[in-house]
NUSEKE-596136 format. One record per residue (C-alpha): x, y, z. Coordinates in steps of 0.25 Angstrom, whole numbers, plus 2048, in hexadecimal, padded with zeros to 3 digits. Layout:
BEGIN
XYZ ...
% end
This chain:
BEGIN
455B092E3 448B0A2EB 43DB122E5 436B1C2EE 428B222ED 428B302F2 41AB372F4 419B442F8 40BB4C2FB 40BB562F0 412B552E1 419B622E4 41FB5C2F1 423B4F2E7 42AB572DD 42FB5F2EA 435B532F0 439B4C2E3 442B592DF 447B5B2EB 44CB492ED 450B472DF 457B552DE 450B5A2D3 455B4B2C9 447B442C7 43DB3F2BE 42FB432BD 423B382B9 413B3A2B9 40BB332C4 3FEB2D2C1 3FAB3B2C7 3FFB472BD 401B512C9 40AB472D1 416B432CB 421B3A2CF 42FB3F2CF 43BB332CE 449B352D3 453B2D2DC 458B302E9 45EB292F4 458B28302 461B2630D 46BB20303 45FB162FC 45FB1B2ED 44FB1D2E9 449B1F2DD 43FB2A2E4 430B2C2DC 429B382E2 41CB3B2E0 410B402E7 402B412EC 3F7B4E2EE 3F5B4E2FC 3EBB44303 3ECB382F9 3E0B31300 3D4B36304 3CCB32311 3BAB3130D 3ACB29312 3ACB1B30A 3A3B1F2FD 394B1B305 397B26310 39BB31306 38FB37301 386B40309 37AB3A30C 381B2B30D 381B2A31C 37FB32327 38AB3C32B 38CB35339 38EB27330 39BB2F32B 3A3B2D339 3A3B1F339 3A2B1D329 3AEB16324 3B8B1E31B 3C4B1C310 3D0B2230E 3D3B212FC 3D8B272F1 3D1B322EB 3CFB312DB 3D8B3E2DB 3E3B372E0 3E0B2A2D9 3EDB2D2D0 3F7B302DC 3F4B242E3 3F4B1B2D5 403B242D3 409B202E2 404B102DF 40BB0F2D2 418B142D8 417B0E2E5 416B012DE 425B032D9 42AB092E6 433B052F1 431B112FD 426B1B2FF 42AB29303 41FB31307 422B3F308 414B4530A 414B53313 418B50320 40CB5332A 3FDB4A32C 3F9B4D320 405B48319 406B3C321 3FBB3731E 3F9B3A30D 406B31310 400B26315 3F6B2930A 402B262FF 406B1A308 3FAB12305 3FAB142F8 407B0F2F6 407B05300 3FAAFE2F8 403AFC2EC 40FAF82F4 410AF3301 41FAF2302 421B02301 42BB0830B 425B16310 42CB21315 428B30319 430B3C316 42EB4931F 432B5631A 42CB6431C 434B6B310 434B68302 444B6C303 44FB63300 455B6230E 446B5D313 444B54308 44FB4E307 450B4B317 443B45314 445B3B30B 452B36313 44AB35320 43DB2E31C 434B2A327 428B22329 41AB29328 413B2D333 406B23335 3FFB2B341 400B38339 3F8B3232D 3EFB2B337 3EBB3933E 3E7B3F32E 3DEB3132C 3D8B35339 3D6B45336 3CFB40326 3C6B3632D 3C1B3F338 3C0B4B330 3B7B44324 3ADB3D32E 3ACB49336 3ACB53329 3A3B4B322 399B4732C 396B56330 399B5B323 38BB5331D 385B5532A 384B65328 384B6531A 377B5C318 373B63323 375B7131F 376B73311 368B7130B 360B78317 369B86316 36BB9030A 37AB9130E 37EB9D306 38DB9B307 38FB902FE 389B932ED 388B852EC 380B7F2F9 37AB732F3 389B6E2F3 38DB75300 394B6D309 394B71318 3A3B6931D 3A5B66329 3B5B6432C 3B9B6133B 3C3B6C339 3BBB75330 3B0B7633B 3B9B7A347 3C0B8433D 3B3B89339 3B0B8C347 3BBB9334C 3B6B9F341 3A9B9C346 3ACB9E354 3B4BAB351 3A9BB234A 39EBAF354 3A9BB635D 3A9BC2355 398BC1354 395BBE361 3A0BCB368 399BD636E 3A1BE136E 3A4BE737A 3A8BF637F 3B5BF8386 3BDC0338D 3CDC06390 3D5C10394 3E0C14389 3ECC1D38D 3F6C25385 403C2C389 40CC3537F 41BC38384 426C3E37B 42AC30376 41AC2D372 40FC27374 40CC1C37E 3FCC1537E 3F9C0E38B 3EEC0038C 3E5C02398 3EABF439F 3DBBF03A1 3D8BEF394 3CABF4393 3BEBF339C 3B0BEF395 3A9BF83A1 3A9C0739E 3A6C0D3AB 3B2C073B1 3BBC0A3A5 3B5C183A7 3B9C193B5 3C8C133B3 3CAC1D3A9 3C3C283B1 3CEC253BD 3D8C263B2 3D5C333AC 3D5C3A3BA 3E3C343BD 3E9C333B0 3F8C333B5 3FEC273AE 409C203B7 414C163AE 415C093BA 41ABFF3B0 426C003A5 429BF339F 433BEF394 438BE338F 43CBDB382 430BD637A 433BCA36F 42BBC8364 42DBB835F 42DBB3352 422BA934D 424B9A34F 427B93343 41DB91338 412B85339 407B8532F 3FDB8A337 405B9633C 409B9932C 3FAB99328 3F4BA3333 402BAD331 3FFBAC31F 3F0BB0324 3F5BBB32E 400BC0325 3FBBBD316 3ECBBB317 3EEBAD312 3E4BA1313 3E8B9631B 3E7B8D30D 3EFB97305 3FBB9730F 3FBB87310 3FAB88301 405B91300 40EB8B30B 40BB7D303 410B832F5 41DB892FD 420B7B305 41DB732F6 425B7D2F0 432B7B2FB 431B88300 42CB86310 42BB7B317 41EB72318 413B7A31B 40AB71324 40FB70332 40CB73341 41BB76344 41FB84349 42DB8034F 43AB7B347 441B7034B 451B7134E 454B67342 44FB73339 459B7D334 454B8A335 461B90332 461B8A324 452B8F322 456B9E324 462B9C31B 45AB9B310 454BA8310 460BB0311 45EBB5303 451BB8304 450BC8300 445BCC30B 449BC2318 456BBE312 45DBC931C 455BC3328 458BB6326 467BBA325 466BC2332 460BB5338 46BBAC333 474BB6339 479BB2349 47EBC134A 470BC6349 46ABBE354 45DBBC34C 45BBAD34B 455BA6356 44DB96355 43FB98353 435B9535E 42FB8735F 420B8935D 41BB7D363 416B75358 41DB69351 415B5F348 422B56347 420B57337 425B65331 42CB71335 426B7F337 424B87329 431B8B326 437B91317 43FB84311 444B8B302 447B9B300 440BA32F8 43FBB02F2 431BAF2EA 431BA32E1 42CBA82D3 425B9B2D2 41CB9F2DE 415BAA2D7 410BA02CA 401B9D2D0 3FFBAE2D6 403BB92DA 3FCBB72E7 400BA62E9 40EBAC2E7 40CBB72F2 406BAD2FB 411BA52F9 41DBAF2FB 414BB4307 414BA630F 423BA530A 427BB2310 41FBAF31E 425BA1320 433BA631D 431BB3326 42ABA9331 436BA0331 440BAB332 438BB133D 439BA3344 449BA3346 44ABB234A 449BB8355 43EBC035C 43ABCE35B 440BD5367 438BE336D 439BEB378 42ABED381 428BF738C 41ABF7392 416C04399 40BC033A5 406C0E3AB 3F9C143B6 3F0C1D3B4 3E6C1C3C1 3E9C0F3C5 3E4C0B3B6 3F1C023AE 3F4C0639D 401C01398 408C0338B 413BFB383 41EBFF379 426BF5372 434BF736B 439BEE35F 446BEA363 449BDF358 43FBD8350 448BCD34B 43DBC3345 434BCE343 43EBD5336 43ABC732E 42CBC3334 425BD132E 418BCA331 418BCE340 41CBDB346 41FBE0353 41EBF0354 424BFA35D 41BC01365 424C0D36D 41FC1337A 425C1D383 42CC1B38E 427C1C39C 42EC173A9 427C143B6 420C1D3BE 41EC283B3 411C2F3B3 40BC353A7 3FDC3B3A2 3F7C33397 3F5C3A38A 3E7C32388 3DFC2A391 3D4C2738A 3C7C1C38C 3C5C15380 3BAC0A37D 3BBBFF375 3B3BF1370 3B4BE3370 3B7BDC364 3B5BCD35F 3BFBC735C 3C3BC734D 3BFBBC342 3C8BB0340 3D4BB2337 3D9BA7330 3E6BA8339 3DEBA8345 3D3B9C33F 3E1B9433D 3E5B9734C 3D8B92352 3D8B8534A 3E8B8334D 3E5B8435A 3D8B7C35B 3DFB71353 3D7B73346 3DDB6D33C 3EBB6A338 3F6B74333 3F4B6F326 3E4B6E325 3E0B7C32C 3E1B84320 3D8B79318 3CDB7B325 3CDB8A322 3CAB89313 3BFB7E316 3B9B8931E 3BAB93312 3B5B8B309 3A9B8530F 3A5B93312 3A4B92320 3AEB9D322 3B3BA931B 3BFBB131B 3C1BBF319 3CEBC9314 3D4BC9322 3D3BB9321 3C8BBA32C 3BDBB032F 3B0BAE330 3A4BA432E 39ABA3325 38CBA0329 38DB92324 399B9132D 393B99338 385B90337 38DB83338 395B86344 38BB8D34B 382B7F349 38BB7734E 38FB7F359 380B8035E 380B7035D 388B70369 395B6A363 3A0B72360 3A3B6C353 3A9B7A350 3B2B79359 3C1B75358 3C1B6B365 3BDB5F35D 3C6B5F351 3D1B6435B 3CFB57362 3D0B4F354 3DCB5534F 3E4B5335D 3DFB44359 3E4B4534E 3F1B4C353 3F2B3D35D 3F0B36352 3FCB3B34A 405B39356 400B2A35A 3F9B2E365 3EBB28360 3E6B20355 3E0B25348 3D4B1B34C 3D3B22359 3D2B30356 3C9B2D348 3BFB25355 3BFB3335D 3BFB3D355 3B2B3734D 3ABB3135A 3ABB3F35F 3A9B47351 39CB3C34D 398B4035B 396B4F357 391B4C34A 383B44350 381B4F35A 383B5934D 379B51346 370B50351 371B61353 36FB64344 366B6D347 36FB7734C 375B76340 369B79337 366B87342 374B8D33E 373B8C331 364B90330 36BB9D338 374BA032D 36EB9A321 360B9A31A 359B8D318 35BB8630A 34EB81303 355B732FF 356B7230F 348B6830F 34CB61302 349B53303 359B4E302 360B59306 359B59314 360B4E318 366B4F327 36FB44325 36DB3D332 36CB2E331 35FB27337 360B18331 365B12326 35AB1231A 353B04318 350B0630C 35BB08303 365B0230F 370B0B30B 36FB1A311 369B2031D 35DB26320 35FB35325 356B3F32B 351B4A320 346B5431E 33EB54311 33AB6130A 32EB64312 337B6331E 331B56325 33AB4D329 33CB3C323 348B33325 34FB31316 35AB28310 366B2F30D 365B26300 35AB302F9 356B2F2ED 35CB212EB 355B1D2F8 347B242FD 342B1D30A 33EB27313 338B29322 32DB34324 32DB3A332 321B40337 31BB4C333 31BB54341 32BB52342 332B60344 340B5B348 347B4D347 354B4A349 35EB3D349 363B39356 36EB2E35B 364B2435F 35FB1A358 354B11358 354B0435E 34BAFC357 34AB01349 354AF933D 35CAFA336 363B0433E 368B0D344 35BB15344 35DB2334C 353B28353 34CB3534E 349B42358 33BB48352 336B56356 327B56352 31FB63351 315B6435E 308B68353 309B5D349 30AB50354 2FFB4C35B 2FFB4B36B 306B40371 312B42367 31FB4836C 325B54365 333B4E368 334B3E363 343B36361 33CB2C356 340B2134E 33DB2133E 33FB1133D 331B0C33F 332B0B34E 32DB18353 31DB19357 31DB27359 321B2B34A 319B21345 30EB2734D 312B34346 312B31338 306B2933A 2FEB37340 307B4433B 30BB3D32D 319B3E327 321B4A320 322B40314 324B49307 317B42301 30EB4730C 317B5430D 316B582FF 307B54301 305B4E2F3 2FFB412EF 30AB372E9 30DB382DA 30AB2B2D0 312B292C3 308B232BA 30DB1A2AD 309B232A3 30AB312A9 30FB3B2B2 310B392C1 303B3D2C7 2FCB402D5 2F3B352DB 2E8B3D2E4 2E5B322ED 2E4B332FD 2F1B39302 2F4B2C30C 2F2B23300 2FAB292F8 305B2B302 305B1C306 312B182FE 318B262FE 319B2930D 31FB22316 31AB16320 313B1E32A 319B11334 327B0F330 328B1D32A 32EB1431B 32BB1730E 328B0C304 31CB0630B 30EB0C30E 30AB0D31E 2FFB0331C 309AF9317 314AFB322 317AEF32C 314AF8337 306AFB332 303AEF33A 306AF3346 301B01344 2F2AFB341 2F1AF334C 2F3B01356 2E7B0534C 2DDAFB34E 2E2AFA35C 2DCB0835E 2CFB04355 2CDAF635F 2CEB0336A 2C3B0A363 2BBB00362 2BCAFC370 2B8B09374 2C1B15371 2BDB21368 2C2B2235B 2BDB2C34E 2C2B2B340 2CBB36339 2C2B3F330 2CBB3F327 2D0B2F322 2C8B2A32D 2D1B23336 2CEB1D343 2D6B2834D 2DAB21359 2D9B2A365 2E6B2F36C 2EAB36377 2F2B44378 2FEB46380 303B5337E 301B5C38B 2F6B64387 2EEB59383 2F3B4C38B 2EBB4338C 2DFB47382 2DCB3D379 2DAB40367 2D8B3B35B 2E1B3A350 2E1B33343 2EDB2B33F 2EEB2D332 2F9B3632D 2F0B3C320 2E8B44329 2E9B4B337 2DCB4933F 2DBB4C34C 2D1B4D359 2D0B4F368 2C8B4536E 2C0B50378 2BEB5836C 2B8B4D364 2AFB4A36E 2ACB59371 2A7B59363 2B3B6035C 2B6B5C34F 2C3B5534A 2CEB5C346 2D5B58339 2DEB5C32F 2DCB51326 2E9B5231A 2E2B5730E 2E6B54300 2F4B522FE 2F6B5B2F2 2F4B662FC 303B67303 2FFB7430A 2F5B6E313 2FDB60313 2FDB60325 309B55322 311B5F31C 30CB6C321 30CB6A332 300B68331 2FFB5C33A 2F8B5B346 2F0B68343 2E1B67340 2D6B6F33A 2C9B7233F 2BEB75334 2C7B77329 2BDB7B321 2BCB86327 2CAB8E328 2C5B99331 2C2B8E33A 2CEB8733B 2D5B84349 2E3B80349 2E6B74354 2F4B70359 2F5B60358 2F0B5D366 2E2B65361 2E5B72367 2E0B7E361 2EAB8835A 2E2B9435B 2E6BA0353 2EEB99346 2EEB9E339 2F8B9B32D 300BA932D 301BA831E 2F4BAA31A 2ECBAA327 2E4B9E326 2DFB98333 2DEB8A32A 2ECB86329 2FAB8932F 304B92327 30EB85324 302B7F31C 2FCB8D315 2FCB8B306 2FEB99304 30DB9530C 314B932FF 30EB9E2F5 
% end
């Protein structure tokens, strides 16, 4: 006797099947798994006699997820996760099932796989197959395909077996991996982004917030989006038509002007105007004719969930939970499925004969099986065939199964309700069309058209069982042609526009079944993402609309230029995928295009943040964590950390809002570049340097602030922080850092072996030496003075001083006494004039050479002590801006970098000419 391992998707579907094969005659045994038992029974397969074990899974047995160095957050940059290998494992969850499937795989002859029969099912089939297979190699595997838990499906299933479908599974492979490298690249990307900066007051908990990104989700999202920017963005509009009524013995006829309406009133004036002096109304067209009305196409899944939201207000997710507990409990057919036209191998006849003695629609169904009564007719063929189920149809009768109402009286009222329109809809499907009678009237009333129509209901055939739809009489009287009458009323009558109205749930699952969102099976679960992320919300009428969070995000993205919001991307991917379950293209293939073009979009995402970070600040206040020191980091990749050799070293801005190039790896690892104070804007770019290793090391675009550089210095640089780049050298070396030891402005602290830590007053550049970073390769862990490149830093020095001496002026710095080497200015007021500037970054000295030798005294702004962060230049924008007797604070001229005079500033806080308001110290009480 073989024995044969049968595997259904759900224990219900196990007990289903094993009742259904073993008549009822089985014995039940735990599983390593309580909740997933195995029933034994024997039974004879195309006249083989098996000993049949049937047991089952939850759903996906196998999940698909970065190997364990991608997985957390700040691992890697968002991009690496594209090309970043992944796995496809057992879960701890479903460690029990898999240990239950090896154990009586071991013992077994045949595999049967009777997983729902659709992608998804295909592929948690291929799941089982590999599980089983890696315990025994000599397995023979089968596929049973069924779309009813009845027993003329099932047991036609186990007597036809089949092999599984490899394409099918390789298309769900391909939608997994596609969606977790794309979801979880944008998902970090916004989310490090956005959270910390904004006070996003739709979530309680927004330290935890998540801000998903789903391929689907997105292009669902913005389809609500759209509708109501529609609705915000509708000017209403006033118009004007011409209405006519006619009363005759037999009623009341109303007649449409045949223009509709004009948006111009002085013609509509005049139309009307010509109408009232000839009012005369002459009939000059009577039309009749037969009108049918057709019955629905059969039921798909997408069809059942809009007509539960029209009908019954239902969510998407309660009617495929409903419809799932009815196909489990054997009571319609499987509910997932693209189909809306039966095939000529079903027996429709036997469908209806079930429901003869049903006490509400048993009489139509009677009628229907009745050749007399002319009633029944084939249903129409929708169009739409997935080659793996039927449409919805009723498989069992019912009355109301007692056992429905044991949750609630509402699941039980759901469940009747879906019950009752899947019945009614099939029933509708074999009958016959409403039939009515239409006369449409035209008439003239000076050369202006109006028409009226009536309809009679002569049969309404489908329409006595389908009460969902109506079709009402509408009576007229009769006129014939060439009859004149005077109108009762002719009136002018003006109107306005009106937007169109927010997305229902039916209309939201229109838009996505016609943008190819989705699957029949996954849309609900795209809906219900939406809700629950708060990105939309739905009101009474099951109407949508975004909230700011989902308005902010679309609107940023949609400012970026790329319409990531919109449906044409992901319709391409799942037509893709669509190839790949057919054989037309490999899984390798479509996995190569999808993510080429979707990484694509992602850089020029990354490289457009910052219309991102404007949406939200339209919406959203910001948040106060937003400069924390590791919660500012804008995950964007620009080497890979030297130091600890294991993360990367991203972009960030510390608390004070300068900007330095961190390792992901903080706290373990604290290496750290400091950029130059004056930097405003900096972001990554795609190029990378081709000199500095180890590599790659991308290139950074700087915006500088105009006042705090000194001439000769671009406000716009594309720099290199690897030690290669003059210019930021230069930078440091004039402006300083925004290290958060000069920031803070406070001396270093000193742990001494039989005390508290304590404060070492000592010259702020000493004391900074081991602190701050290299002022020539921008590292920490070594003072400038002992930096390889000092070498070549202090020849240019004495370079200059041999210069001096052969000839050229020089003058030391009042404040540390440096020799300043003359330079020469190249902005456009100034070009060509020379200066002197010192060059170190602990005080900002500056002179015009003319000046100088007009006898002007040198303006300085020499840093004073450290304890004093209010007047810290480094921290406060002071840079570049010096001070004239500052003694003296009436005195006091402001001066641009370039040595212009700012004539007429005064800190607006508390009116002193001596300082700016960004450094008052009365700014902070």
């Amino acid at each position: 006797m073989i024995k044969v391992l049968n595997v259904a998707e759900k224990p219900s579907v196990a007990k289903s099947v094993a009742t259904i094969l073993s008549r009822n005659q089985l014995r039940v045994r735990d599983g390593r798994s309580r909740y997933n038992k195995i029933f034994e029974f024997n039974y004879s397969i195309n006249g083989q006699q098996c000993h049949m074990l049937v047991t089952s899974v939850t759903g996906h047995l196998m999940e698909v997820e970065f190997e364990d160095r991608f997985r957390k957050w700040h691992s890697c940059d968002p991009a690496d996760l594209y090309t970043a290998p992944v796995r496809k494992y057992v879960p701890e969850d479903k460690l029990d099932i898999k240990r239950t499937l090896e154990e009586e795989a071991r013992r077994c002859h045949w595999l049967v796989l009777w997983l729902d029969c659709d992608r998804e099912g295909e592929n948690i089939a291929f799941e089982v197959m590999e599980v089983c297979k890696g315990v025994n190699r000599n397995l023979t595997i089968r596929r049973a395909r069924f779309s009813a838990l009845i027993e003329r499906d099932i047991h036609e299933a186990a007597q036809n077996l089949i092999a599984p479908n490899q394409w099918f599974s390789d298309a769900v492979d391909a939608r997994q991996e596609i969606d977790l490298r794309i979801g979880a690249s944008f998902t970090r990307f916004q989310t490090m982004l956005l959270r910390d900066r904004f006070v996003i007051d739709s979530a309680q908990d927004d330290r935890n917030l998540v801000l998903s990104y789903g391929p689907c989700q997105f292009p669902t999202l913005g389809f609500v989006v759209e509708r109501y920017w529609e609705i915000q963005s509708h000017e209403p509009e006033e118009f004007w038509t011409i209405n006519c009524t006619h009363r005759s013995d037999e009623g009341l006829a109303s007649f449409n002007w045949m223009r509709g309406h004009l948006f111009d009133y002085t013609s509509s004036v005049i139309l009307y105007e010509m109408c009232v002096e000839e009012p005369t109304a002459t009939v000059t067209k009577v039309q009749q004719q037969e009108k049918l009305k057709y019955p629905p196409y059969p039921l798909s899944t997408i069809e059942l969930e809009k007509r539960a939201s029209r009908y019954f207000r239902m969510s998407s997710e309660q009617t495929m939970k409903v419809a799932e507990d009815l196909y489990q409990a054997g009571f319609i057919s499987y509910p997932r499925t693209e189909t809306d036209s039966f095939s000529s191998r079903t027996d429709l006849h036997t469908i209806v004969q079930e429901h003869q003695e049903h006490p509400v629609w048993g009489s139509y169904a009677q009628r229907l099986l009745d050749p007399g009564a002319g009633l029944w007719r084939n249903p129409s063929n929708g169009g739409h065939d997935d080659k793996a189920h039927p449409p919805i149809h009723p498989t069992k009768f019912s009355a109301g199964e007692s056992r429905w109402s044991q949750d609630h009286h509402v699941v039980h009222l759901l469940i009747l309700r879906l019950y009752e329109l899947v019945v009614r809809h099939f029933l509708a499907c074999v009958s016959q069309p409403a039939v009515g009678a239409e006369t449409v009237v035209e008439i003239d009333i000076a050369g202006e058209r109006f028409s009226a129509s009536g309809r009679v209901i002569l049969a309404k055939n489908y329409l006595d069982v389908y009460r969902f739809e109506s079709w009402g009489d509408s009576m007229i009287p009769t006129y014939v042609q060439g009859q004149q009458f005077i109108p009762a009323t002719l009136t002018l009558d003006s109107g306005v526009t009106r937007p169109p109205p927010l997305l229902s749930e039916a209309d939201l699952l229109s838009c996505m079944d016609k943008a190819g969102i989705g699957t029949d099976a996954t849309m609900h679960d795209h809906i219900k993402k939406l809700l629950d992320r708060f990105y939309v919300t739905k009101d009474a009428n099951t109407r949508f609309s975004p909230t700011n969070l989902g308005e902010a995000l679309v609107m940023g993205y949609d400012d970026m230029g790329y319409e990531l919001w919109k449906p044409n991307l992901r319709s391409l991917m799942e037509c893709d995928m669509k190839e790949v379950s057919v054989g037309n293209k490999s899984k390798a293939e479509v996995l190569a295009t999808c993510l080429q073009q979707m990484k694509a979009c992602f850089l020029d995402a990354k490289v457009n943040k910052v219309k991102l970070l404007e949406a939200m600040a339209i919406f959203f206040n910001r948040s106060d964590r937003s400069n924390g020191d590791d919660s500012s980091a804008l995950g964007e990749n620009v080497r890979p950390c030297g130091l600890c050799q294991e993360a990367n070293m991203v972009l960030k801005k510390n608390r004070d809002g300068n900007f330095m190039v961190g390792c992901s790896g903080f706290p373990q690892c604290r290496n750290a570049v400091w950029l130059p104070g004056p930097v405003l804007e900096a972001t990554i770019t795609n190029n990378i340097c081709n000199s500095c290793t180890p590599g790659p090391v991308y290139l950074i675009q700087f915006k500088f602030r105009q006042l705090e550089i000194p001439p000769g210095f671009n406000v716009n640089h594309l720099g290199c922080i690897g030690g290669c780049d003059e210019t930021l050298r230069q930078l440091i070396e004039i402006c300083g850092t925004g290290s958060r030891v000069q920031a803070r402005g406070r001396p270093p602290t000193t742990t001494s072996s039989n005390g508290p830590p304590t404060t070492t007053p000592s010259n702020p550049q000493r004391s900074n030496s081991r602190q701050a970073p290299c002022i020539y390769c921008y590292q920490t862990g070594h003072a400038s003075t002992d930096c390889p490149s000092r070498i070549s830093a202090t020849r240019h020095v004495q370079s200059h001083g041999m210069n001096q001496q052969n000839g050229e002026s020089s003058i030391p710095c009042s404040t540390c006494g440096t020799p300043c080497v003359l330079r020469t200015a190249n902005t456009a007021n100034n070009r060509g004039r020379k200066f002197y500037s010192c060059s170190s970054q602990a005080c900002n000295f500056f002179v015009w050479e003319d000046n100088l030798n007009n006898g002007s005294a040198p303006r300085s702004a020499p840093r004073p002590n450290m304890s004093n962060s209010a007047s810290n230049p480094s921290r406060r924008g002071g840079r570049g801006r010096g001070v004239q007797n500052a003694g003296r604070a009436a005195d006091v001229t402001f001066v641009s970098a370039t040595g212009e005079p700012i004539s007429g500033r005064r800190c607006f806080v508390c009116g002193d000419p001596s300082h700016f308001a960004n450094a008052c110290p009365s700014r902070g009480s």
